[in-house]
C-alpha positions as CSV (number, residue, x, y, z in Angstrom):
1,X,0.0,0.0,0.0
2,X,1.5,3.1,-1.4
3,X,1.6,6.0,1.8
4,X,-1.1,8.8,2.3
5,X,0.3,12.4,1.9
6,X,-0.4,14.6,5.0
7,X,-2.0,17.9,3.5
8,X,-0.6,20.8,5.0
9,X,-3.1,23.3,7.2
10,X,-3.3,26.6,8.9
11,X,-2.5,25.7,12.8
12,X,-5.2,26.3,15.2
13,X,-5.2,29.6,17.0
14,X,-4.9,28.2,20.2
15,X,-2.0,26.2,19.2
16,X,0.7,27.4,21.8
17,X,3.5,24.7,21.4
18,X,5.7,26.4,24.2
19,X,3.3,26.2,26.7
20,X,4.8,22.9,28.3
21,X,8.4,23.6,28.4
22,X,11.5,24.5,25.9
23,X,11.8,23.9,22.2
24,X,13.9,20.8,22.5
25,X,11.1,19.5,24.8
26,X,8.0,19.7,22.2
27,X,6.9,16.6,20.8
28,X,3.8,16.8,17.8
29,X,0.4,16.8,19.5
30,X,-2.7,15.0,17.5
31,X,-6.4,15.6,17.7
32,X,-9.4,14.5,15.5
33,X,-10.7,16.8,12.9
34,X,-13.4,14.3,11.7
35,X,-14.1,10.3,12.6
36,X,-11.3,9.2,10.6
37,X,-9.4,12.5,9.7
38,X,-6.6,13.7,12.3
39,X,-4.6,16.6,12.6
40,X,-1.2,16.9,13.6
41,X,0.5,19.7,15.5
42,X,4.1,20.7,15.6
43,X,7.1,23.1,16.2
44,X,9.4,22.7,13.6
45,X,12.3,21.8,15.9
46,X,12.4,18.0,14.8
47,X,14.8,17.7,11.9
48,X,12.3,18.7,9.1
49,X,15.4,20.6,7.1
50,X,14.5,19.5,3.4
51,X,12.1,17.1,4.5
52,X,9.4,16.5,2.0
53,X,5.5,15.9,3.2
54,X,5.2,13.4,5.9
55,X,4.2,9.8,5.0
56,X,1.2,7.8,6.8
57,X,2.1,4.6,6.5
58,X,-0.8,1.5,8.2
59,X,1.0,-0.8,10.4
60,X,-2.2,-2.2,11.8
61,X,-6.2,-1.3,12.6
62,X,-5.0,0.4,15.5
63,X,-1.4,1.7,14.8
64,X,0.3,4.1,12.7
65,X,3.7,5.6,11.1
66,X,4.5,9.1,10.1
67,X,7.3,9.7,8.2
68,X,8.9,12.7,7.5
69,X,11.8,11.5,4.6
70,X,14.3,14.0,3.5
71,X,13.9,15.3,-0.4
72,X,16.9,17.5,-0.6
73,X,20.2,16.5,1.1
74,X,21.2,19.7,0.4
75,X,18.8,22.4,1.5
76,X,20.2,25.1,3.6
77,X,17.8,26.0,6.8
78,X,17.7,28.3,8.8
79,X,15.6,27.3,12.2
80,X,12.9,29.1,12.6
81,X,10.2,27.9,15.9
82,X,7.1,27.9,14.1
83,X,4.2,25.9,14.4
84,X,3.5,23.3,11.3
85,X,0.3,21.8,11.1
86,X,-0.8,18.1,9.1
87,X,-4.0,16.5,8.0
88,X,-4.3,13.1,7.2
89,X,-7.3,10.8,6.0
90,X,-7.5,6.9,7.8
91,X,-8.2,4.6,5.3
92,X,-10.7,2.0,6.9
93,X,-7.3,-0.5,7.6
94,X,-6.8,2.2,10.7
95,X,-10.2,1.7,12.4
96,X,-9.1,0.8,15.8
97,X,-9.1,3.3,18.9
98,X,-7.3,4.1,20.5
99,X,-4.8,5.0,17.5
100,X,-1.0,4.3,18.5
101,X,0.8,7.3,16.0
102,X,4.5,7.2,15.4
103,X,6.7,10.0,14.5
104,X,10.0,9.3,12.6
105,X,12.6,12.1,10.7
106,X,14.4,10.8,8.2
107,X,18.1,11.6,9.3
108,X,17.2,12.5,12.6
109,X,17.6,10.6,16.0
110,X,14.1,11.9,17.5
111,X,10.9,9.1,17.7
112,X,7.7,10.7,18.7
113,X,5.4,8.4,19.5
114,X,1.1,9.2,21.2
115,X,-2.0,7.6,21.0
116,X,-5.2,9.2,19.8
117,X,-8.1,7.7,21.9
């Protein structure tokens, strides 16, 4: 099964990623947007340097990979804390809850990993 393509989206207003602690301390936060569309929340301080759109791949009915993969090696990047938002669509495979979601960055050591009840 080829991977579904998170859409990019405005963040919510009320997004306040710093609110828990420092930059290095953020991990993505997910909520639902529909009964099988989620959103995910970020602050671009996971290695997202020329990464391309992140990659929803089905591990099971109740577990998930997103995948951020790099699509230019050579991009130059300044870091800049903002929040990134992501919408992706469940195929039925993913119909379990509580949804186990797991975060990986191409070329980066950081695993985020939260389940979606």
């Amino acid at each position: 099964m080829s991977p579904i393509i998170g859409v990019s989206v405005t963040p919510p207003a009320d997004y306040d990623p710093l609110g828990a602690g420092t930059n290095e301390d953020v991990a993505p936060s997910f909520a639902w947007v529909a009964a099988s569309r989620f959103r995910l929340d970020m602050l671009n301080n996971r290695p997202l340097c020329g990464a391309g759109d992140p990659e929803l791949l089905v591990g099971s009915a109740g577990e998930v990979r997103i995948h951020f993969p790099i699509v230019d090696p050579d991009a130059i990047c300044i870091l800049m804390l903002a929040p990134v938002s992501f919408e992706f669509e469940l195929p039925e495979s993913a119909s379990s809850r509580p949804l186990t979601i797991t975060v990986t960055y191409e070329g980066g050591p950081q695993v985020d990993t939260a389940t979606l009840a």
